[in-house]
C-alpha positions in Angstrom: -34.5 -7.6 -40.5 -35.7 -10.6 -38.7 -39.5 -10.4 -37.3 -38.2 -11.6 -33.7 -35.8 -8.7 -34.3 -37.6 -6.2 -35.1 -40.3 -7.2 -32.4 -37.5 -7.0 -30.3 -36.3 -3.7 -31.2 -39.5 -2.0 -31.0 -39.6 -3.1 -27.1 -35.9 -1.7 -26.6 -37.2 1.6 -28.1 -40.2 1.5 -25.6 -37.6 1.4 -22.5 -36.1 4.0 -24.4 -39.1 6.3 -24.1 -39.9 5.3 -20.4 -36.2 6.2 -19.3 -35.2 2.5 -18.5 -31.9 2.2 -20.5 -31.1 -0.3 -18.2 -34.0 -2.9 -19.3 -33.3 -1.4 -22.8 -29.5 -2.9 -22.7 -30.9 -6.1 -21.7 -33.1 -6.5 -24.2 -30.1 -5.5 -26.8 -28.0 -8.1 -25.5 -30.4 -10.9 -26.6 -30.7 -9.5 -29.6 -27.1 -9.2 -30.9 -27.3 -13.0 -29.3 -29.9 -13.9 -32.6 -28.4 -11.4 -35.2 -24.7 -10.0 -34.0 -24.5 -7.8 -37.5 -27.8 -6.4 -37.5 -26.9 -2.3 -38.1 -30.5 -1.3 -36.8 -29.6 -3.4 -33.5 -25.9 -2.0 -33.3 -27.2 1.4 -33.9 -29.2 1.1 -31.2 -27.1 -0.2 -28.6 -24.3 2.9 -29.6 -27.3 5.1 -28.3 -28.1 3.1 -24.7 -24.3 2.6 -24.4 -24.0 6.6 -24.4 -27.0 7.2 -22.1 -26.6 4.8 -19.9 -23.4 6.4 -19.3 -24.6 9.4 -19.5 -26.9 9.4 -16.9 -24.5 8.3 -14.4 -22.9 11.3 -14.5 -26.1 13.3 -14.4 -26.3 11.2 -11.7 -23.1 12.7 -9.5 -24.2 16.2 -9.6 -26.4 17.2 -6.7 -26.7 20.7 -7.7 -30.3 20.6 -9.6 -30.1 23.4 -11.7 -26.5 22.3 -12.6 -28.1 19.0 -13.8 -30.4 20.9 -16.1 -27.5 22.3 -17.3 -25.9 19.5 -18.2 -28.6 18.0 -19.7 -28.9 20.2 -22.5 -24.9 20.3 -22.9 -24.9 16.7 -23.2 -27.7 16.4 -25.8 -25.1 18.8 -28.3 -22.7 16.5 -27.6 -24.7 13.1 -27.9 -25.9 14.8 -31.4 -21.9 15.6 -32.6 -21.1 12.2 -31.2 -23.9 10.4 -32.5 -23.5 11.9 -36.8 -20.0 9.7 -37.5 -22.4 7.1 -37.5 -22.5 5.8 -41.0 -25.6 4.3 -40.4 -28.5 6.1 -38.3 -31.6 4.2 -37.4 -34.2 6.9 -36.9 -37.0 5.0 -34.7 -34.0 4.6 -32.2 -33.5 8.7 -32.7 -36.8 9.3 -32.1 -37.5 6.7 -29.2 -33.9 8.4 -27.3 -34.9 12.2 -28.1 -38.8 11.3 -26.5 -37.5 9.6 -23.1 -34.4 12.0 -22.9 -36.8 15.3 -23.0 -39.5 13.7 -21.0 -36.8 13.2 -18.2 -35.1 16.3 -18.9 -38.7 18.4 -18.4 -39.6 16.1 -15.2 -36.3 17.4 -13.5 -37.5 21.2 -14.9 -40.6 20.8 -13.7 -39.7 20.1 -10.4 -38.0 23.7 -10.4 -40.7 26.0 -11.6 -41.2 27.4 -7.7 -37.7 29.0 -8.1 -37.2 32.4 -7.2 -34.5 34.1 -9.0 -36.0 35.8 -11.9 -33.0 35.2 -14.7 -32.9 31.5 -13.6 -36.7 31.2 -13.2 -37.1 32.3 -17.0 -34.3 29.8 -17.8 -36.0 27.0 -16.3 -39.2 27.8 -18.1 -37.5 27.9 -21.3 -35.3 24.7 -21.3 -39.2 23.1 -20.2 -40.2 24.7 -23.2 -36.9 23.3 -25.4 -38.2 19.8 -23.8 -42.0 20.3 -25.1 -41.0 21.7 -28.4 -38.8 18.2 -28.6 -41.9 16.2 -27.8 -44.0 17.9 -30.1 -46.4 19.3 -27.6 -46.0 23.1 -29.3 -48.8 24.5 -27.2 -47.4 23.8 -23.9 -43.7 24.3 -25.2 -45.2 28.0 -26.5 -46.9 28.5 -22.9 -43.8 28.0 -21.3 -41.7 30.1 -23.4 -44.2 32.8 -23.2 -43.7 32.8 -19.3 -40.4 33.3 -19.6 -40.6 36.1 -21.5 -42.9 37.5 -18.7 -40.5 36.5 -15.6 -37.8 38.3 -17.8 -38.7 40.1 -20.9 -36.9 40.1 -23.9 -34.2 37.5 -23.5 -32.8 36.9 -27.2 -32.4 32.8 -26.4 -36.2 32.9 -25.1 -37.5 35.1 -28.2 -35.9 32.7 -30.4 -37.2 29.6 -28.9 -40.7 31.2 -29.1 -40.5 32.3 -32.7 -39.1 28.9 -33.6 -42.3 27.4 -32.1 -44.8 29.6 -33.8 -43.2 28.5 -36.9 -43.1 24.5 -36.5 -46.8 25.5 -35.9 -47.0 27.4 -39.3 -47.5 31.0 -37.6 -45.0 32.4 -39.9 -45.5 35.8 -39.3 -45.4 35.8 -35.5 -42.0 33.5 -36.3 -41.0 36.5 -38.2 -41.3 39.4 -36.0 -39.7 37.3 -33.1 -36.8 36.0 -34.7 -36.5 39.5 -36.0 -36.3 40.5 -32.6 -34.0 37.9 -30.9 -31.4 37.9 -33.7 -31.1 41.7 -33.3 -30.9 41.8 -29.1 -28.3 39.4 -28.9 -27.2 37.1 -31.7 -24.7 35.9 -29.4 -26.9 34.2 -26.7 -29.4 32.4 -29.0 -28.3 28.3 -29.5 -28.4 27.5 -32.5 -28.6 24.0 -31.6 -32.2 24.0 -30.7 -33.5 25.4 -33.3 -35.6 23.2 -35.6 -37.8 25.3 -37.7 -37.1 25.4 -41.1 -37.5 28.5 -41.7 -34.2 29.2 -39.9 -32.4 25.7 -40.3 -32.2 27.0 -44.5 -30.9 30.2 -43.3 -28.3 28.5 -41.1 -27.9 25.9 -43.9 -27.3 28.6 -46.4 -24.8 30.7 -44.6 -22.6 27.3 -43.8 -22.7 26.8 -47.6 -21.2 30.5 -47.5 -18.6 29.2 -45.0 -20.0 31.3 -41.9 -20.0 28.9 -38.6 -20.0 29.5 -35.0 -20.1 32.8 -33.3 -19.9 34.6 -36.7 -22.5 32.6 -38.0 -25.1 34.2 -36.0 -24.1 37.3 -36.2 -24.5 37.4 -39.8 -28.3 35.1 -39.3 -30.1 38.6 -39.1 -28.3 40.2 -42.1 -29.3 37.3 -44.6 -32.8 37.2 -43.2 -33.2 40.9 -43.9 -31.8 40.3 -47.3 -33.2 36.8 -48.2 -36.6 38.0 -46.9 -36.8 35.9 -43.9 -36.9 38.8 -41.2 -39.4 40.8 -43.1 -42.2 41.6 -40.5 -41.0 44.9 -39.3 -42.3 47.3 -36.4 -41.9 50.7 -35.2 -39.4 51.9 -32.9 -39.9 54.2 -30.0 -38.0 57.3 -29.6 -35.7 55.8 -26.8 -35.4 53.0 -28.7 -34.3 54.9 -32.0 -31.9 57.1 -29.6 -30.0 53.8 -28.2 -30.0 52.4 -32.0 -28.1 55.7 -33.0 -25.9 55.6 -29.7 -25.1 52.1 -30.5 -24.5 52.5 -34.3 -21.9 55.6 -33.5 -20.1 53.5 -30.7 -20.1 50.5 -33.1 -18.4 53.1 -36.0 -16.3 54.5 -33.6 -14.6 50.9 -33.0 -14.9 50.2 -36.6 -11.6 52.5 -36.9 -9.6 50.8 -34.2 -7.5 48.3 -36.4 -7.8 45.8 -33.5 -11.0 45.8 -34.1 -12.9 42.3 -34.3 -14.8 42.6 -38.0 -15.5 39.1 -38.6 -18.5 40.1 -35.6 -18.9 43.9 -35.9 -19.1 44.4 -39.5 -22.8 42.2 -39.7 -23.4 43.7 -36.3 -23.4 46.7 -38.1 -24.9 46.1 -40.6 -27.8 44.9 -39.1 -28.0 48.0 -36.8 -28.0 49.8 -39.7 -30.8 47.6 -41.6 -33.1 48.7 -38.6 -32.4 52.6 -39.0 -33.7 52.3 -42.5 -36.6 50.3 -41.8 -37.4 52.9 -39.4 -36.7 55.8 -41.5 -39.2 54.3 -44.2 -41.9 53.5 -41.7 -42.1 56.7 -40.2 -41.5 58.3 -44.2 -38.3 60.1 -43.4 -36.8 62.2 -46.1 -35.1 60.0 -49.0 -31.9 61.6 -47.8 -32.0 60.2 -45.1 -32.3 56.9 -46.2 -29.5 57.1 -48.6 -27.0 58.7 -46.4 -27.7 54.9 -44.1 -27.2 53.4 -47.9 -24.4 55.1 -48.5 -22.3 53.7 -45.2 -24.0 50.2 -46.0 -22.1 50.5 -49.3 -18.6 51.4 -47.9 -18.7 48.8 -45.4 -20.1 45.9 -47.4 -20.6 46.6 -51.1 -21.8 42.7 -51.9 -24.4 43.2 -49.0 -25.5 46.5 -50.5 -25.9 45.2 -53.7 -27.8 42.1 -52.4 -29.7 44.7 -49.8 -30.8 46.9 -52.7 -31.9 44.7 -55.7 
């Protein structure tokens, strides 16, 4: 690459960061005028072209919550979009993801006084999402950690707080959280945004297996029991061992329907059923007790009690 070009480049990627795409274009368009084949330059211009674009229509919607939204729809798109490239320049990735969050968290900012509870704890954890991306992981755990306390124990918010803990190498905390999450509602937690890699090899390793989408997270928990990822275990209280029974008997009970969806409920229960024996053997139940949870492990899934019981 040309030193003009590069120069060049590097002030394209500073627009970038300040949100102005539209100085940013400019600035491409006298470049492709010196090199028209440059891939580091065409690259780029792929990503203003999309943004510039995209903001527009971020643009038409008045509604702001509805633009937050839409900002963190369009970033999973802009990713799916943005991999056909054969060729990615990353100081352009990293210049787009900086000035997209930074714009994303000043529109989320400017929401905090809201009043609604479920949408107040939303709001705080896309901020956090947006300081996570920046890689400001004290104020992106603050954030999360308010959400939690305007609405406890939302599975998306528990996982976004786990994940942070473990980009900052607080592995254990990351443990018990994603623990947590994955076991409230695998369902609800985007994948997406999750960039720790302690969980990206889980994901990694259950796409290997051919698990994606919905499924995929359903069966996250059962592999991080099993590959000893969701290790750090806790206690139960006695309402919360009496709704883990209720819901492992209404789970078998729709086991036997032959309608039944088991691509989700098998893991589902097998997960429930991961928890009753980690309770059972922190609270030293008798052994029989244990094994009669073994035993329906074993007739539902005999690979996962194998791989369970090794």
């Amino acid at each position: 690459m040309k030193i003009c070009t590069e120069n060049g480049l590097k002030e394209a990627l500073r627009s970038f960061e300040e949100g102005k795409l539209n100085e940013a274009q400019k600035i491409i368009d006298n470049l492709f005028e010196e090199d028209l084949d440059c891939k580091e330059i065409i690259f780029t211009n792929r990503c203003c072209t999309y943004w510039i674009d995209s903001t527009k229509r971020l643009n038409a919607i008045n509604d702001r919550f509805e633009q937050t939204e839409y900002i963190f729809s369009e970033w999973k798109t802009f990713q799916s979009f943005i991999s056909k490239e054969k060729y990615s320049y990353e100081p352009a990735m990293y210049s787009v993801q900086k000035g997209y969050f930074l714009m994303a968290l000043q529109k989320l900012t400017a929401l905090f006084d809201e009043q609604d509870s479920m949408e107040k704890a939303e709001i705080y954890k896309k901020a956090g999402i947006c300081y996570k991306k920046l890689g400001d992981f004290e104020n992106a755990k603050n954030c999360l950690s308010e959400a939690n306390n305007i609405y406890p124990h939302l599975a998306s918010v528990l996982a976004e707080l786990a994940d942070c803990y473990s980009l900052c190498g607080e592995d254990r905390y990351s443990k018990v959280l994603f623990r947590e999450a994955f076991y409230i509602a695998p369902e609800f937690i985007d994948l997406d945004f999750l960039d720790s890699e302690l969980i990206k090899c889980l994901i990694k390793g259950l796409e290997e297996k051919g698990y994606f989408g919905r499924t995929l997270s359903f069966w996250i928990p059962v592999y991080g029991a099993i590959n000893g990822i969701f290790n750090i275990r806790r206690e139960l209280s006695a309402q919360e061992v009496c709704k883990l029974k209720q819901n492992i008997y209404a789970m078998e009970m729709e086991f036997k329907d032959p309608d039944c969806n088991d691509e989700i409920l098998i893991p589902k229960l097998l997960n429930n059923y991961f928890w009753l024996v980690d309770h059972y053997v922190l609270t030293k139940e008798k052994v029989t007790k244990i094994n009669e949870i073994l035993l329906k492990i074993k007739i539902l899934d005999n690979t996962i009690y194998k791989l369970y019981t090794k």
